[in-house]
KEMAR-880598 format. One line per field, with one value per residue: x, y, z of N, C-alpha, C, O in turn; residue in one letter. Coordinates in steps of 0.02 Angstrom, whole numbers. Example, Ala and Ser with C-alpha at 12.3 -4.5 7.8 and 13.67 -1.06 7.14 Angstrom:
2
n.u <- 660:642;
n.v <- -284:-112;
n.w <- 390:354;
ca.u <- 615:684;
ca.v <- -225:-53;
ca.w <- 390:357;
c.u <- 660:645;
c.v <- -165:2;
c.w <- 390:394;
o.u <- 712:670;
o.v <- -166:57;
o.w <- 423:402;
resn <- a:s;
END
This chain:
195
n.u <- -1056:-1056:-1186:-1125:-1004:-979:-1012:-1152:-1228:-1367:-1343:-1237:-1308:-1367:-1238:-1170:-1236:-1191:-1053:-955:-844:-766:-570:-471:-457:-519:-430:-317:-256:-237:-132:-41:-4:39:156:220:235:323:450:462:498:617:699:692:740:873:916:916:886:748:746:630:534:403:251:149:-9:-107:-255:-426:-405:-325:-329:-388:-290:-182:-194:-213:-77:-4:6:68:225:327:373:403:327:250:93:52:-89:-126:-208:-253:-330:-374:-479:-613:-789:-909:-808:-723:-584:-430:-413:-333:-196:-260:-202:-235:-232:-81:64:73:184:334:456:575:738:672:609:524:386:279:114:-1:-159:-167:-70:-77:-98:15:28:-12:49:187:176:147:267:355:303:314:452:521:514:610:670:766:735:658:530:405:259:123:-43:-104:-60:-84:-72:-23:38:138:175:259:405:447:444:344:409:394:263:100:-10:17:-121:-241:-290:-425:-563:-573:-638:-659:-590:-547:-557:-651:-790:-877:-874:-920:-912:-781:-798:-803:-753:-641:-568:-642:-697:-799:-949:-979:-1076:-1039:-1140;
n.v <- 557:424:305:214:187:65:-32:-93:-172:-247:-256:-212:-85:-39:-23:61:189:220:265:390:432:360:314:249:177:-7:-52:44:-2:-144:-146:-85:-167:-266:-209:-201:-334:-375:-293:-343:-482:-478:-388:-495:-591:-583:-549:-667:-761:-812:-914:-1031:-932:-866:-799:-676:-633:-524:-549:-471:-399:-394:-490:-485:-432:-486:-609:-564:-508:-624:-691:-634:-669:-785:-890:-1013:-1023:-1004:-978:-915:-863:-731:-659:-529:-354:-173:-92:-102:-191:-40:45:203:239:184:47:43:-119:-293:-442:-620:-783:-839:-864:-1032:-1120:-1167:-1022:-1023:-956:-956:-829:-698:-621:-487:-432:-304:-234:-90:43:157:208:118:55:-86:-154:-137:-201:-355:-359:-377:-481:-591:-565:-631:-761:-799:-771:-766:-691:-520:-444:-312:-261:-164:-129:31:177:298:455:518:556:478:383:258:204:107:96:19:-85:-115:17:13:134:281:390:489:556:494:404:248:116:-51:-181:-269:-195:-132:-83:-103:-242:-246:-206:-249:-342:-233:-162:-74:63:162:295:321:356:517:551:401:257;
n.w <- -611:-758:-771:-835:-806:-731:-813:-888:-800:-699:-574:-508:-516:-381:-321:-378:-365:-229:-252:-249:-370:-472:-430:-502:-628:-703:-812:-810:-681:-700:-797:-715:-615:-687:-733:-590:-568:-648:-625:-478:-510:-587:-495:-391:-448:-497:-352:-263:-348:-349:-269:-178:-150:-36:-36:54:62:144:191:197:128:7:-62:-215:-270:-246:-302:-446:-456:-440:-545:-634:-593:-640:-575:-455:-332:-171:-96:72:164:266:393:440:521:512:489:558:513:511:508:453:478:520:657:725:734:708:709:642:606:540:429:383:377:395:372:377:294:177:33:69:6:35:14:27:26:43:109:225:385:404:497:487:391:436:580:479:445:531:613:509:501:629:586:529:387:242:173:160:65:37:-51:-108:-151:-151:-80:27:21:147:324:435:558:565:522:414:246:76:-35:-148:-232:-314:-334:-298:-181:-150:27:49:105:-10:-115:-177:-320:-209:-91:46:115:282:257:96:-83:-124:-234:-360:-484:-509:-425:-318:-245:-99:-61:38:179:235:141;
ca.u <- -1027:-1102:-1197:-1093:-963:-965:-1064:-1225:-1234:-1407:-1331:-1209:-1326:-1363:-1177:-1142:-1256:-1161:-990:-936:-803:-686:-533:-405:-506:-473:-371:-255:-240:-219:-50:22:10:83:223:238:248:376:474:461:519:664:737:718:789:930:944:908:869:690:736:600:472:328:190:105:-59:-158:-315:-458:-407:-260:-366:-403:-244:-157:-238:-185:-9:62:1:131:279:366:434:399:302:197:45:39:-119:-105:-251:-250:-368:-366:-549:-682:-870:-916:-737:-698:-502:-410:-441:-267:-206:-271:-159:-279:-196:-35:78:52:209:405:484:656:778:633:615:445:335:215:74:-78:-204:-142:-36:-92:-70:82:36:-31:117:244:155:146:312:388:280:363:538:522:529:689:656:826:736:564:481:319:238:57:-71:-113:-10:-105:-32:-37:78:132:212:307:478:451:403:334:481:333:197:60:-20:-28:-198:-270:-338:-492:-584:-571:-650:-663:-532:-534:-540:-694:-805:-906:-856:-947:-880:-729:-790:-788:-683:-618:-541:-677:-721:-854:-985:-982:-1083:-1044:-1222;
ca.v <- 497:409:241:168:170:5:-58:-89:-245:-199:-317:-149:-19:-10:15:128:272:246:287:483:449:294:354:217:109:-52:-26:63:-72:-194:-109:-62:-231:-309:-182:-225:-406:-375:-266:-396:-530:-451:-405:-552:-654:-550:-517:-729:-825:-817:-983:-1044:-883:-860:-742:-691:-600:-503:-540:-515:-347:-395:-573:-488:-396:-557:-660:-543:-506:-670:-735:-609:-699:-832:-928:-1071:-987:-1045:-925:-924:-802:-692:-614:-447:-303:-104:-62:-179:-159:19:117:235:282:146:64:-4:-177:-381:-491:-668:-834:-800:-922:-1098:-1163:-1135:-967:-996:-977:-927:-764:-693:-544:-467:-415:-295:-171:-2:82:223:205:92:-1:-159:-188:-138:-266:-393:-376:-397:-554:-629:-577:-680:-823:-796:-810:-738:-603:-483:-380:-287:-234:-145:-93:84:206:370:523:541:577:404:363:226:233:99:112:-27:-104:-86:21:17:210:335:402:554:528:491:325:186:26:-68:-212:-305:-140:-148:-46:-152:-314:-272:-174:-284:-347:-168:-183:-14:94:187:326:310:445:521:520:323:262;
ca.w <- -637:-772:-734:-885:-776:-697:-864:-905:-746:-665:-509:-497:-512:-308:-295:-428:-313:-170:-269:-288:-425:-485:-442:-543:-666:-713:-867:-761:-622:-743:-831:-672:-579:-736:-719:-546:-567:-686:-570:-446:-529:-587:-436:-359:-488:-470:-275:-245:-416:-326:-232:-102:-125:-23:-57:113:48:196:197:135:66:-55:-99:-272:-289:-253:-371:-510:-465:-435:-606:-665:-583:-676:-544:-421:-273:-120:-41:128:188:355:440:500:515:547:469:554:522:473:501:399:502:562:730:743:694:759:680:635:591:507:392:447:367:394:335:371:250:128:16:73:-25:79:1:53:-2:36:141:244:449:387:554:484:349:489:617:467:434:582:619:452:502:694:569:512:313:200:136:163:24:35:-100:-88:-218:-135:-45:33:44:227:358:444:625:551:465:352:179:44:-94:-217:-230:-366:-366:-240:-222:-108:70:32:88:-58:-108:-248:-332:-158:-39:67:178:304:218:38:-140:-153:-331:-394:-529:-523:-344:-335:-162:-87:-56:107:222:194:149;
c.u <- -1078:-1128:-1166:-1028:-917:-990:-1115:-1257:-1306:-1389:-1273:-1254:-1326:-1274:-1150:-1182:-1225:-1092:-978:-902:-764:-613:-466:-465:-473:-422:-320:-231:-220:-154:-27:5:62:149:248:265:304:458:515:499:577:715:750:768:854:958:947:900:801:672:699:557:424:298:154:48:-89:-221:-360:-432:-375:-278:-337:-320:-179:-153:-193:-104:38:48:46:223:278:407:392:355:264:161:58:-14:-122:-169:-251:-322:-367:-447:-604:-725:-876:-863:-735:-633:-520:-412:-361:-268:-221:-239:-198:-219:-132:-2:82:131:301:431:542:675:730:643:536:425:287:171:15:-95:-182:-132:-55:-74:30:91:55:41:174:218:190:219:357:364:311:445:542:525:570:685:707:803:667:554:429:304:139:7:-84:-79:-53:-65:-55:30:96:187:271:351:473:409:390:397:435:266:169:38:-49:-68:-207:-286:-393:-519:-616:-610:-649:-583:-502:-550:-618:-712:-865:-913:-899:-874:-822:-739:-782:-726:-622:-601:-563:-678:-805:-889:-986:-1059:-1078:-1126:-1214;
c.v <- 463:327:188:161:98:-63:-58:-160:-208:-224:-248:-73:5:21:68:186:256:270:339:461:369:369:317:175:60:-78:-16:27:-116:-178:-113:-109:-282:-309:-193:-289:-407:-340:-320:-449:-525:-458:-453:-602:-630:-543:-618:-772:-850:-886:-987:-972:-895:-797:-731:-629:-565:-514:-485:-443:-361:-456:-538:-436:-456:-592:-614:-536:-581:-725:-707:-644:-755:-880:-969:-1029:-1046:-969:-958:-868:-789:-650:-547:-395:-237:-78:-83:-137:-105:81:133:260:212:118:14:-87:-232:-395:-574:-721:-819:-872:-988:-1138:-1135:-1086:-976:-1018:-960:-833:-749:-608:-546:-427:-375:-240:-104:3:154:240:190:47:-73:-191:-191:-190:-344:-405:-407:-464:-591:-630:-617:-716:-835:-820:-739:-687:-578:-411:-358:-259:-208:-107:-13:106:291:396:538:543:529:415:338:232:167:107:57:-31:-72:-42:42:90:223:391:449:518:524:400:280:130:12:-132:-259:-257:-132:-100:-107:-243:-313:-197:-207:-310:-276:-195:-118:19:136:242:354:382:455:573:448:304:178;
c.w <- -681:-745:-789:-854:-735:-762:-860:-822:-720:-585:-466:-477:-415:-281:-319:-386:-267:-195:-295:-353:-453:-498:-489:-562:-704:-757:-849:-732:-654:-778:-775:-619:-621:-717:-657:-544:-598:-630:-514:-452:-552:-541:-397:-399:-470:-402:-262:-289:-388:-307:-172:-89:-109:-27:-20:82:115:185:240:114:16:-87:-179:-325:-282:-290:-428:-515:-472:-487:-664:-651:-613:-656:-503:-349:-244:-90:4:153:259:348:468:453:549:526:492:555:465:480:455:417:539:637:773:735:736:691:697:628:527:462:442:438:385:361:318:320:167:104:9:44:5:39:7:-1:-30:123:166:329:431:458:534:445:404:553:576:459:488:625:562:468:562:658:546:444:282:175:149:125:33:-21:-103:-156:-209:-88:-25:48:113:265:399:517:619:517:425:299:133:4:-137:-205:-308:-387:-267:-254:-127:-36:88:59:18:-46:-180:-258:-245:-92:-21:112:194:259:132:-18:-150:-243:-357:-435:-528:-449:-392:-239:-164:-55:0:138:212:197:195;
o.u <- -1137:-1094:-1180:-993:-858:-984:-1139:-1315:-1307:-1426:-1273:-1239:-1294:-1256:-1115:-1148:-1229:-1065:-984:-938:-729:-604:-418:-508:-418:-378:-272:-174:-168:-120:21:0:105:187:309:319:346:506:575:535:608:759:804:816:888:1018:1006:907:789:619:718:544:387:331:103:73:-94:-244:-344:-454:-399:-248:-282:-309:-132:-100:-139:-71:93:66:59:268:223:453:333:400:250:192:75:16:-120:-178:-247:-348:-359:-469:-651:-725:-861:-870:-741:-613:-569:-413:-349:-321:-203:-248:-195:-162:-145:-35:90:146:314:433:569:657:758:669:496:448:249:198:-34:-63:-178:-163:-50:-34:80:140:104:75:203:266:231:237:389:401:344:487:584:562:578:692:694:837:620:564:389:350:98:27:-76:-59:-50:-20:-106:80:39:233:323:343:515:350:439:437:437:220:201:56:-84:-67:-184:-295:-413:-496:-676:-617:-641:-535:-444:-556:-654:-670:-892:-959:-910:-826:-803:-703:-727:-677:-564:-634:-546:-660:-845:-866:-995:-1080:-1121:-1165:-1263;
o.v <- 463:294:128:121:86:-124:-16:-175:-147:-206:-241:-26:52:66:111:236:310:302:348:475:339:420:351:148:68:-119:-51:11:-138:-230:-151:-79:-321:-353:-197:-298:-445:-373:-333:-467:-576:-501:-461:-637:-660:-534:-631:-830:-910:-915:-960:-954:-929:-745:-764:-572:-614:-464:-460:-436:-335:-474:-553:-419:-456:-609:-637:-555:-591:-783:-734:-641:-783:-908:-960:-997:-1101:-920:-1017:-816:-832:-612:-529:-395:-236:-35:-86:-79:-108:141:96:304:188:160:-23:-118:-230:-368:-594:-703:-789:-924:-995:-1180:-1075:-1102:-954:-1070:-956:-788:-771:-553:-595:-373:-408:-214:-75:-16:203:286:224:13:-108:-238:-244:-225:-381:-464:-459:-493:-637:-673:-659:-752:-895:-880:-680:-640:-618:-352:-405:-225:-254:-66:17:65:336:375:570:530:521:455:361:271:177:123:21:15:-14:-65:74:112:205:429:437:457:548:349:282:100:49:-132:-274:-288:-124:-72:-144:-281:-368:-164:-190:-301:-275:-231:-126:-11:152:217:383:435:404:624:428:326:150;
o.w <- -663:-706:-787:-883:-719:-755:-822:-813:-719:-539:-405:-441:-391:-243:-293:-376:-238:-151:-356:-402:-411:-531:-509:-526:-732:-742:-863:-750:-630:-777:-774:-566:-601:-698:-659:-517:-573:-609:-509:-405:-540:-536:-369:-383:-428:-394:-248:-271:-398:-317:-120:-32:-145:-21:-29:82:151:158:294:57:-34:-137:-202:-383:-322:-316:-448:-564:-498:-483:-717:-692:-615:-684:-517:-321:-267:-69:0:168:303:300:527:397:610:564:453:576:405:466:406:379:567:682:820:730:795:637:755:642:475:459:503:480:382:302:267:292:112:137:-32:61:9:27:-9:-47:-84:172:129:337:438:473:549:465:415:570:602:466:480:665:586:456:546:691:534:434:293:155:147:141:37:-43:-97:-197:-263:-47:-66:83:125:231:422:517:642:471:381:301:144:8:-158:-171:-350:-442:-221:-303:-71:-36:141:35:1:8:-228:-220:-235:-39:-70:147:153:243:105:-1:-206:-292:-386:-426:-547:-406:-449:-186:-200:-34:34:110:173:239:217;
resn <- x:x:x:x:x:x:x:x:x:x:x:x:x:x:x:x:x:x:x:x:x:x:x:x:x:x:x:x:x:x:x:x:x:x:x:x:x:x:x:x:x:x:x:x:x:x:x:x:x:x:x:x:x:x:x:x:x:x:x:x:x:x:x:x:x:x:x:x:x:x:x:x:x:x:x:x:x:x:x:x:x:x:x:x:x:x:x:x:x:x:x:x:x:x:x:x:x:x:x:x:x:x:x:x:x:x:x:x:x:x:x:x:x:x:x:x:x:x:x:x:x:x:x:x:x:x:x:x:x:x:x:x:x:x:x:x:x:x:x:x:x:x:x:x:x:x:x:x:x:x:x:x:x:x:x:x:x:x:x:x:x:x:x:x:x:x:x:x:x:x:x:x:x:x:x:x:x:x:x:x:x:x:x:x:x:x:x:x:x:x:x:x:x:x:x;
END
């Protein structure tokens, strides 16, 4: 990989050796969140006239994937962020989901988009979701920036997904190992042995 990869930053260089490859760079991500948002916005207008949407983000992975998508919608929204975690520390494979402080404010009767990272157990989205529907809100979308090709327990599947990408451990664009590489601008995999 070259070290022009991330640019010239020298504040990057320590991370740029721990990263085998960028596997979607931000060029890419940037088009196909647009197109998502677009997507998005669409259908809802259409399925509800996107009356009373909330936007439940997962934290912290979907923070930065958050941020960008819902500056593509065109409509009246409220965040609400939800807590959960399957990766803590130094995992590299899921350790199954904790569910943290979840929306603080009334659902019902709302049209809520769920938001996360990436999709791979399909625990955490299928947890979060089903903590959003107990609140009885008119409608529940998910939409996720990554989708691995893996083999999954659960029977549901995201409304939206952004790009599906190998099973490989990721970071980068919000996606984190032991709580750092989230700025990465780019979904990038990380070298293994993880350093």
């Amino acid at each position: 990989m070259r070290p022009s990869a991330f640019g010239a930053t020298p504040t990057l260089a320590a991370m740029h050796a721990e990263i085998d490859r960028i596997l979607i760079d931000r060029s890419a991500i940037a088009t196909r969140v647009a197109q998502m948002g677009s997507a998005i916005a669409s259908d809802l207008e259409r399925a509800c006239g996107a009356d009373r949407l909330v936007v439940v983000p997962v934290m912290t992975g979907a923070l930065v994937f958050a941020a960008d998508l819902v500056r593509t919608l065109p409509m009246r929204l409220r965040l609400e962020l939800l807590e959960a975690s399957s990766y803590p520390g130094q995992s590299t494979v899921s350790q199954g989901v904790t569910l943290g402080a979840g929306p603080r404010t009334d659902l019902s009767g709302s049209h809520v988009l769920i938001l996360d990272d990436i999709f791979d157990s399909g625990r955490t989205l299928a947890a979060v979701r089903e903590l959003v529907l107990a609140r009885a809100p008119a409608s529940v979308r998910t939409a996720v920036l990554l989708s691995k090709r893996v083999s999954r327990s659960v029977a549901m599947r995201p409304d939206y997904v952004g790009f599906e990408v190998p099973d490989e451990f990721v970071v980068g664009y919000g996606l984190d190992y032991d709580g750092w590489y989230r700025n990465l601008p780019d979904i990038a995999v990380l070298r293994q042995p993880v350093p």
